[in-house]
N, CA, C and O atoms as CSV, one atom per row, in Angstrom:
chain,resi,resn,atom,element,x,y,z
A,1,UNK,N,N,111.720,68.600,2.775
A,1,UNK,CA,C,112.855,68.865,3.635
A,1,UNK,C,C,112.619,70.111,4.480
A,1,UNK,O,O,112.851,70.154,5.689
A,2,UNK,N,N,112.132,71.141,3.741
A,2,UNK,CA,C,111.744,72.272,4.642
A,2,UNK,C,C,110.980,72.076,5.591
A,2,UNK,O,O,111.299,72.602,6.657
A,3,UNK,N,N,109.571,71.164,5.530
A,3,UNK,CA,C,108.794,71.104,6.476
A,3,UNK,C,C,109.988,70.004,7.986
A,3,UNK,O,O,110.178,70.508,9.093
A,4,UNK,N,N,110.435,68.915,7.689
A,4,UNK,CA,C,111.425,68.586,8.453
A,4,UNK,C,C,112.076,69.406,9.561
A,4,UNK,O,O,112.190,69.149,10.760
A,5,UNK,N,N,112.550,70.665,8.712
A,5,UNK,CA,C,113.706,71.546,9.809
A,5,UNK,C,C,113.229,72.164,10.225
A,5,UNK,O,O,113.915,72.724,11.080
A,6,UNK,N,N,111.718,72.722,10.137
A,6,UNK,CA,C,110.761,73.670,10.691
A,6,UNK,C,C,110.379,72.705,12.123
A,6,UNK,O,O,110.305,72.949,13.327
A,7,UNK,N,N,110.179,71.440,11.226
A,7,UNK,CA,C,109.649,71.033,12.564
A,7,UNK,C,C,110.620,70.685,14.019
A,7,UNK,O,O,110.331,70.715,15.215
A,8,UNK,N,N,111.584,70.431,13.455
A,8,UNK,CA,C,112.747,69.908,14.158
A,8,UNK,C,C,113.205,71.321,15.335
A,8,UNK,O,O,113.424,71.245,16.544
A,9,UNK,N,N,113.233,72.530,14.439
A,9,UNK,CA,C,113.360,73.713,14.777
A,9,UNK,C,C,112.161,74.403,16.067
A,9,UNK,O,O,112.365,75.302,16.884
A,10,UNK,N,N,110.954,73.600,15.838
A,10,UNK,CA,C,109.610,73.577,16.504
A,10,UNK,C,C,109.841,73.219,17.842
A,10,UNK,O,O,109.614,73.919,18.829
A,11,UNK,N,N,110.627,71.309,17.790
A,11,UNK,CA,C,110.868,70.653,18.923
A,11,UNK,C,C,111.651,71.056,19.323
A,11,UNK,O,O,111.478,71.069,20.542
A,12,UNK,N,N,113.106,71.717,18.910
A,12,UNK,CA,C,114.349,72.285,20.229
A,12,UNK,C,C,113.300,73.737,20.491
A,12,UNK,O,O,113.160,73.812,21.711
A,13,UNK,N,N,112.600,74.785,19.870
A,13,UNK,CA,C,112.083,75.824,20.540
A,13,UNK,C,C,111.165,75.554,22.148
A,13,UNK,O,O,110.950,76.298,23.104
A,14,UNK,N,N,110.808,74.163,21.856
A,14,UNK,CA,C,109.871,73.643,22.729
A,14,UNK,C,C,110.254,73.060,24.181
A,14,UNK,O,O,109.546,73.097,25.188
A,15,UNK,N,N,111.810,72.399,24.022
A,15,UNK,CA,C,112.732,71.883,24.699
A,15,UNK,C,C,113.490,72.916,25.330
A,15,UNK,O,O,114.089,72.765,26.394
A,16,UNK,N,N,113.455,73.955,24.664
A,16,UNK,CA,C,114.447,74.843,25.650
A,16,UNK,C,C,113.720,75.750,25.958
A,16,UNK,O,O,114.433,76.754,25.946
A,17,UNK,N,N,112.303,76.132,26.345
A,17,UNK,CA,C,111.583,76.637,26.845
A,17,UNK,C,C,111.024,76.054,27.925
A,17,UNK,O,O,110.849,76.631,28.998
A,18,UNK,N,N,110.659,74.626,27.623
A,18,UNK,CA,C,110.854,73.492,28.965
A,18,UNK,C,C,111.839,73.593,30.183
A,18,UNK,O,O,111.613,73.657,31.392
A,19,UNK,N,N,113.033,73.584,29.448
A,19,UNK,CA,C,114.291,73.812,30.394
A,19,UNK,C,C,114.714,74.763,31.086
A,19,UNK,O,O,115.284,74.649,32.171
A,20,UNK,N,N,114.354,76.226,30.250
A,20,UNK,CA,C,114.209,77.539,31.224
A,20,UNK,C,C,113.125,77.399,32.156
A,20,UNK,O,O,113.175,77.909,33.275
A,21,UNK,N,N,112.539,76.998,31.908
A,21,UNK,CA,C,111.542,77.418,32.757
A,21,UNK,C,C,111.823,76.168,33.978
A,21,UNK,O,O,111.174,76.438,34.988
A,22,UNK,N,N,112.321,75.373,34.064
A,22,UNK,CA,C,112.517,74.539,35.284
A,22,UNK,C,C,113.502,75.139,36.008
A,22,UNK,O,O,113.430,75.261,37.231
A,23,UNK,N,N,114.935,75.739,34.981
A,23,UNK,CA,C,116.091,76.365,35.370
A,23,UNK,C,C,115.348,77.909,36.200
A,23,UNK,O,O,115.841,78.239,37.279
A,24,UNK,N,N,114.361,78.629,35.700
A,24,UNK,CA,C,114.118,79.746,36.054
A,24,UNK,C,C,113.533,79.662,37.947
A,24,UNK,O,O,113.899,80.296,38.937
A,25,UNK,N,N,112.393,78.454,37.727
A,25,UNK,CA,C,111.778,78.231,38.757
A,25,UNK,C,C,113.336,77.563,40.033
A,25,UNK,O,O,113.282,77.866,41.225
A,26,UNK,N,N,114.517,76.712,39.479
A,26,UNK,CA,C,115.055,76.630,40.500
A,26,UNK,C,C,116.056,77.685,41.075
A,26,UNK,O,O,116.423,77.601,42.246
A,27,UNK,N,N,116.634,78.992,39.987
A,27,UNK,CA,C,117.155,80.453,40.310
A,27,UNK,C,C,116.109,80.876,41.461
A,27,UNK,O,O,116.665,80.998,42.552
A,28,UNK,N,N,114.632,81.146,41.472
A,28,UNK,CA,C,113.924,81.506,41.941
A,28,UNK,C,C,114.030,80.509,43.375
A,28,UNK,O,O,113.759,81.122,44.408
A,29,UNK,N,N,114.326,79.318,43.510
A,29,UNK,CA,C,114.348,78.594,44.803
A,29,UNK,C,C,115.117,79.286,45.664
A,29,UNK,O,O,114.763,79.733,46.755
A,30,UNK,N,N,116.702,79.407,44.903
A,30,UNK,CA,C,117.600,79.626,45.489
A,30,UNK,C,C,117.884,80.729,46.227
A,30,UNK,O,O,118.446,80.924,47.305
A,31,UNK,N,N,116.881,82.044,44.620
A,31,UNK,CA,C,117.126,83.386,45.613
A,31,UNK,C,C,115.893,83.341,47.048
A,31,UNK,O,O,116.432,83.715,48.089
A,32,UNK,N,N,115.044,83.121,47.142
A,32,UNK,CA,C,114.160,82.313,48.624
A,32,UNK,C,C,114.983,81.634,49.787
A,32,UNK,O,O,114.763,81.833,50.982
A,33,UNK,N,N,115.755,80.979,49.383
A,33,UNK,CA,C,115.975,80.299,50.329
A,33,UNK,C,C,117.184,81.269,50.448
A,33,UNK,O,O,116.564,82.003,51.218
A,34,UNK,N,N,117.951,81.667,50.377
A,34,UNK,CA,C,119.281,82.749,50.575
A,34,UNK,C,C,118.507,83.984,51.706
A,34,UNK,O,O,119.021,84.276,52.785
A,35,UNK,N,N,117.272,84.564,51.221
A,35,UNK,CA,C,116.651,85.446,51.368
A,35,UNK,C,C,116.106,85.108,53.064
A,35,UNK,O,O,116.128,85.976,53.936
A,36,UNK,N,N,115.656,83.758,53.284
A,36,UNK,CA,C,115.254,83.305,54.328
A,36,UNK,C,C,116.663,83.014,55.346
A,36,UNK,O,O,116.700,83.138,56.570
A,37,UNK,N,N,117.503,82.698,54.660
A,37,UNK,CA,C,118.347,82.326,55.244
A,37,UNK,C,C,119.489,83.658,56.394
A,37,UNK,O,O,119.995,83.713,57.515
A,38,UNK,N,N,119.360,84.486,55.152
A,38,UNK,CA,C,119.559,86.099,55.858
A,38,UNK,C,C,118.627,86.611,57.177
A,38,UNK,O,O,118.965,87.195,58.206
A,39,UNK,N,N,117.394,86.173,56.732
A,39,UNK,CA,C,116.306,87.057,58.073
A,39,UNK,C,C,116.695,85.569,58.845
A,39,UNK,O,O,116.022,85.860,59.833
A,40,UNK,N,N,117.166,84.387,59.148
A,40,UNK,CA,C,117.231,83.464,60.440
A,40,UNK,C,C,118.485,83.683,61.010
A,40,UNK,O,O,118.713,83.577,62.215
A,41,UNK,N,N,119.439,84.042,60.011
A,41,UNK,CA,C,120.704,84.535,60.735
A,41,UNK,C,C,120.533,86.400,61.618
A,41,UNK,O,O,121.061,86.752,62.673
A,42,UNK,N,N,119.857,87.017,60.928
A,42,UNK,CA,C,119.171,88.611,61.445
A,42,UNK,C,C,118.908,88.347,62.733
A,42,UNK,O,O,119.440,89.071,63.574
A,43,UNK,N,N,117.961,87.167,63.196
A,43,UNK,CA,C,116.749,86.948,64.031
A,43,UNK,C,C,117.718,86.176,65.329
A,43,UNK,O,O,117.827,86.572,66.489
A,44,UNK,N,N,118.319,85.028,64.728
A,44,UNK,CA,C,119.565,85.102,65.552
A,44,UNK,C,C,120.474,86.215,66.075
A,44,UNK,O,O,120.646,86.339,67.287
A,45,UNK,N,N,120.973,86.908,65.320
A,45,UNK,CA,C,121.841,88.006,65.810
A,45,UNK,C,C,120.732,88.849,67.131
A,45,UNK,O,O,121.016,88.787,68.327
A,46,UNK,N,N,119.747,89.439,66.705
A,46,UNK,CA,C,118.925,90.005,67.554
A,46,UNK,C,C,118.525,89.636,68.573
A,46,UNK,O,O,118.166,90.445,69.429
A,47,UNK,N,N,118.446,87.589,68.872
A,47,UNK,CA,C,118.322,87.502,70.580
A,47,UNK,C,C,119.489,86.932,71.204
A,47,UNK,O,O,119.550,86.384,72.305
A,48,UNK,N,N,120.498,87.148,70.281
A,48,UNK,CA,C,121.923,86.697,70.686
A,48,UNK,C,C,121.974,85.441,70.902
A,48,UNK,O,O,122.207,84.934,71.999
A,49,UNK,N,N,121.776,84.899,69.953
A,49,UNK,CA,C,122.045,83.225,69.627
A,49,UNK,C,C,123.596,83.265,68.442
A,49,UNK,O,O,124.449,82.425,68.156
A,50,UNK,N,N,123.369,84.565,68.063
A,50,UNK,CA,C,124.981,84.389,67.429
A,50,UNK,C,C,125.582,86.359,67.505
A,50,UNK,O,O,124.933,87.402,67.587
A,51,UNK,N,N,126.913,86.104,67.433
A,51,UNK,CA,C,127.565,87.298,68.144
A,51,UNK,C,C,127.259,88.095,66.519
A,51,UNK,O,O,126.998,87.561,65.441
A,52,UNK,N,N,127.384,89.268,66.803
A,52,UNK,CA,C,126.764,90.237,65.471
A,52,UNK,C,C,127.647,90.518,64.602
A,52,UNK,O,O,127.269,90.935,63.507
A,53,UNK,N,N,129.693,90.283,65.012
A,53,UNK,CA,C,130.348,90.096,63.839
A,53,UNK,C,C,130.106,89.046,62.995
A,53,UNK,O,O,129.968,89.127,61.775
A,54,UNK,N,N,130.046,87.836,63.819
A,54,UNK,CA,C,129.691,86.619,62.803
A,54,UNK,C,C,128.748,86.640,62.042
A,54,UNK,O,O,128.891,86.539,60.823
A,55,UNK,N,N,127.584,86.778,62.640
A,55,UNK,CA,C,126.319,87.169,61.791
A,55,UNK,C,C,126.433,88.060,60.657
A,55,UNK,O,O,125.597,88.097,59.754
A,56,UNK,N,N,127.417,88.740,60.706
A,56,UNK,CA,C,127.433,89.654,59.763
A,56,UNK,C,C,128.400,88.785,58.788
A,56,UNK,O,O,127.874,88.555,57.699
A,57,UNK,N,N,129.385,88.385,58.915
A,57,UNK,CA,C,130.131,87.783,57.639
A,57,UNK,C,C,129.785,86.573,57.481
A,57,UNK,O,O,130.614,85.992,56.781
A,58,UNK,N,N,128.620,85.669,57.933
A,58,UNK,CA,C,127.744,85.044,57.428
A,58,UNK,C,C,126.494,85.227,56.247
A,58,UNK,O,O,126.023,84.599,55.299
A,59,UNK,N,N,126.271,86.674,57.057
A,59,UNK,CA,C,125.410,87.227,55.771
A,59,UNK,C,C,126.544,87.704,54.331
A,59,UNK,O,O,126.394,87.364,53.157
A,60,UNK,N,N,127.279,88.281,54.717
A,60,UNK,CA,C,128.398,88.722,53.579
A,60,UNK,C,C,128.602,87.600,52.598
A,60,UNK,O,O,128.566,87.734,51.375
A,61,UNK,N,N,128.787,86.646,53.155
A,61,UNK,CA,C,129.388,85.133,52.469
A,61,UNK,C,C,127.714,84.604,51.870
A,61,UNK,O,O,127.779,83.991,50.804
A,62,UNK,N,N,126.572,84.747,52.327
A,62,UNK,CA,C,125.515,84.288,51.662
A,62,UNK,C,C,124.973,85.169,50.592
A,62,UNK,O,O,124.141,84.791,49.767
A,63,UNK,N,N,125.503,86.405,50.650
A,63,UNK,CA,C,125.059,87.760,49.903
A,63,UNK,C,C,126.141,87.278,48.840
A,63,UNK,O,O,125.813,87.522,47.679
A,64,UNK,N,N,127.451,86.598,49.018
A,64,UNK,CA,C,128.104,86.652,47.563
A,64,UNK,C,C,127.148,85.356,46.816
A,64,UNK,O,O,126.755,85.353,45.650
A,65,UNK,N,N,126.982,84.595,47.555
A,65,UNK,CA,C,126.454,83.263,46.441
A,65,UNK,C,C,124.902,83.673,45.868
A,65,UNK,O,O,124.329,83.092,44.946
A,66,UNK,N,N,124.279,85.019,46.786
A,66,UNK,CA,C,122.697,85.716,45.862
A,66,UNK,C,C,123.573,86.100,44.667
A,66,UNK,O,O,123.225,85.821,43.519
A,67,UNK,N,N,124.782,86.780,44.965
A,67,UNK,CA,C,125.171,87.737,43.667
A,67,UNK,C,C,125.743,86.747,42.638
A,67,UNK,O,O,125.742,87.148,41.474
A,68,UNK,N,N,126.235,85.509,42.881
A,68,UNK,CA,C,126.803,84.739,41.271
A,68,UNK,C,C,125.093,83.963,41.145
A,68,UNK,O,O,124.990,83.611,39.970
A,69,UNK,N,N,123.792,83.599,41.915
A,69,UNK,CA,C,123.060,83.086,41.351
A,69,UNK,C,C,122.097,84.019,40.502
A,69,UNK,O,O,121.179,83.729,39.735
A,70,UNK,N,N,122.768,85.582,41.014
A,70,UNK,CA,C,122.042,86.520,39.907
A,70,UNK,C,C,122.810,86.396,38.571
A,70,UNK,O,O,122.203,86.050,37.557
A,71,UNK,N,N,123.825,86.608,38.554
A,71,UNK,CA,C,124.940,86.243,37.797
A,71,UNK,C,C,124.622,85.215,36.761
A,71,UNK,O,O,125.228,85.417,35.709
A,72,UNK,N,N,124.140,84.571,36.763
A,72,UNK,CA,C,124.238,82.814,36.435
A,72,UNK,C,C,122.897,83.073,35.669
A,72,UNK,O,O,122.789,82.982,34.446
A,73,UNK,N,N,121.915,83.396,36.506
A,73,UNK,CA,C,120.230,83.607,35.921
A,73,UNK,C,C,120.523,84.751,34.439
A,73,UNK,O,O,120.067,84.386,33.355
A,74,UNK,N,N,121.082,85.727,34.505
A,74,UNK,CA,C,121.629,86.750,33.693
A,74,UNK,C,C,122.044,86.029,32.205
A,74,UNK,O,O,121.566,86.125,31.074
A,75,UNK,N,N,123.342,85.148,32.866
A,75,UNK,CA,C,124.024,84.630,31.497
A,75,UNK,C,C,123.174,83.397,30.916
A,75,UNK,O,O,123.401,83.024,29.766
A,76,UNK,N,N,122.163,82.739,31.726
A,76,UNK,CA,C,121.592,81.592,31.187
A,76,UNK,C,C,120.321,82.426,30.163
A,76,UNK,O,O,120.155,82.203,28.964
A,77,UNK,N,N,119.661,83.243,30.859
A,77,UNK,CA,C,118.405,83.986,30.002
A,77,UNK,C,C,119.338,85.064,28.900
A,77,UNK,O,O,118.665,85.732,28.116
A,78,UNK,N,N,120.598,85.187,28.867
A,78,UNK,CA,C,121.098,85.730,27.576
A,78,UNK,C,C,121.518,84.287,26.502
A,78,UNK,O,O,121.686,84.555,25.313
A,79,UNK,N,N,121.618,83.340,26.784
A,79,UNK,CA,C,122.118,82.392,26.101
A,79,UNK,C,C,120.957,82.243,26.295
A,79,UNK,O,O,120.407,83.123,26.957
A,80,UNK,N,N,120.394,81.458,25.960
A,80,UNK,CA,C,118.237,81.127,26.315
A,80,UNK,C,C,117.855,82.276,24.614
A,80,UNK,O,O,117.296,81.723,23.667
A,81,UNK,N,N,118.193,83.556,24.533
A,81,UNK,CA,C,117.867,84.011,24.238
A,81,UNK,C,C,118.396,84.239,22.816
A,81,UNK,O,O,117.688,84.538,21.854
A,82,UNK,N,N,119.997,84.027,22.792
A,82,UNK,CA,C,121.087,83.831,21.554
A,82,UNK,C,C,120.190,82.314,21.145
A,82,UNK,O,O,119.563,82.470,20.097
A,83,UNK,N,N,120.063,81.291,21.594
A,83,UNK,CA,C,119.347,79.975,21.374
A,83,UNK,C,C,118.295,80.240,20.298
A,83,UNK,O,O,118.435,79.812,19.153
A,84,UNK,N,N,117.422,80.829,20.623
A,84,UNK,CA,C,116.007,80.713,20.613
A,84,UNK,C,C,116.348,81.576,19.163
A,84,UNK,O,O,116.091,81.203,18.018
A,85,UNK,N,N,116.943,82.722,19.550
A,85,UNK,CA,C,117.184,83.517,18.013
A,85,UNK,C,C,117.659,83.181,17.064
A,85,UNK,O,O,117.363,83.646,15.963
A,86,UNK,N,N,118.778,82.011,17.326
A,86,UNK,CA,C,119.217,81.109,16.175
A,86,UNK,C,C,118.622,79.580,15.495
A,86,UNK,O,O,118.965,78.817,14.592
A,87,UNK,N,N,117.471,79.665,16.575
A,87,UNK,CA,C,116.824,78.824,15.871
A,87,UNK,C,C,115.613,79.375,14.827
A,87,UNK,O,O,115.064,78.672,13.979
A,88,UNK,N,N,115.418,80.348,15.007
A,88,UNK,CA,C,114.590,81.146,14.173
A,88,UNK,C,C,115.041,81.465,13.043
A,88,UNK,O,O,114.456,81.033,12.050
A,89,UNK,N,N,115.905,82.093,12.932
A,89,UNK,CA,C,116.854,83.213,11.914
A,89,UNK,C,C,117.192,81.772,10.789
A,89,UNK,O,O,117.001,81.797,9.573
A,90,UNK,N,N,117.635,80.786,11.446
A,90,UNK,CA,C,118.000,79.254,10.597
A,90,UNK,C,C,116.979,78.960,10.268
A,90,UNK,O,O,116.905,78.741,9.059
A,91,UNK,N,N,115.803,78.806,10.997
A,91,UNK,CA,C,114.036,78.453,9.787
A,91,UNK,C,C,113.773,79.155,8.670
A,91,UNK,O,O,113.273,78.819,7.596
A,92,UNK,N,N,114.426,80.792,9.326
A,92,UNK,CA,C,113.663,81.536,8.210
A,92,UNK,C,C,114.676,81.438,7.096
A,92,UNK,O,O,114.090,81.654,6.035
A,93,UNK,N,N,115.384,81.307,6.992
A,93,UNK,CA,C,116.899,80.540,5.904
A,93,UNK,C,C,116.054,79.415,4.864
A,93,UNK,O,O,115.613,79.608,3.731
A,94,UNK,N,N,116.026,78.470,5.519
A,94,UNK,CA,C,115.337,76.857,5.196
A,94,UNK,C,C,114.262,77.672,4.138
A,94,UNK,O,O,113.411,77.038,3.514
């Protein structure tokens, strides 16, 4: 039975290291593309393709959705991390 929950304990360590790491790589999309998205609205403002208040609370409004996908990356790699520790702490129990 012990060898069972070790192993079982093996496959979710394995599965949710899988899953961060797809979750990590698409946080990482998002802050890129936000990031790009700031310097095309900049680049606009500068040959006056858009007026520089707008541009600016365009960037404001894209700067809040960087700050909840920092947000989000934060609480997923603290839960990621409560996970991973309770699957351990429960083997070493078994």
């Amino acid at each position: 039975m012990r060898k069972i929950t070790t192993t079982i304990a093996a496959i979710a360590l394995s599965i949710s290291i899988n899953a961060s790491d797809t979750l990590q790589k698409e946080h990482k999309t998002i802050e890129y593309t936000v990031e790009s998205l700031i310097d095309e609205i900049r680049t606009d403002m500068f040959y006056g393709n858009i007026e520089k208040e707008a541009g600016e609370y365009y960037i404001q409004e894209i700067l809040k959705i960087k700050s909840i996908n920092r947000d989000l990356m934060v609480k997923t790699y603290k839960l990621e991390k409560q996970i991973n520790t309770g699957i351990i702490e429960y083997s070493k129990y078994e």
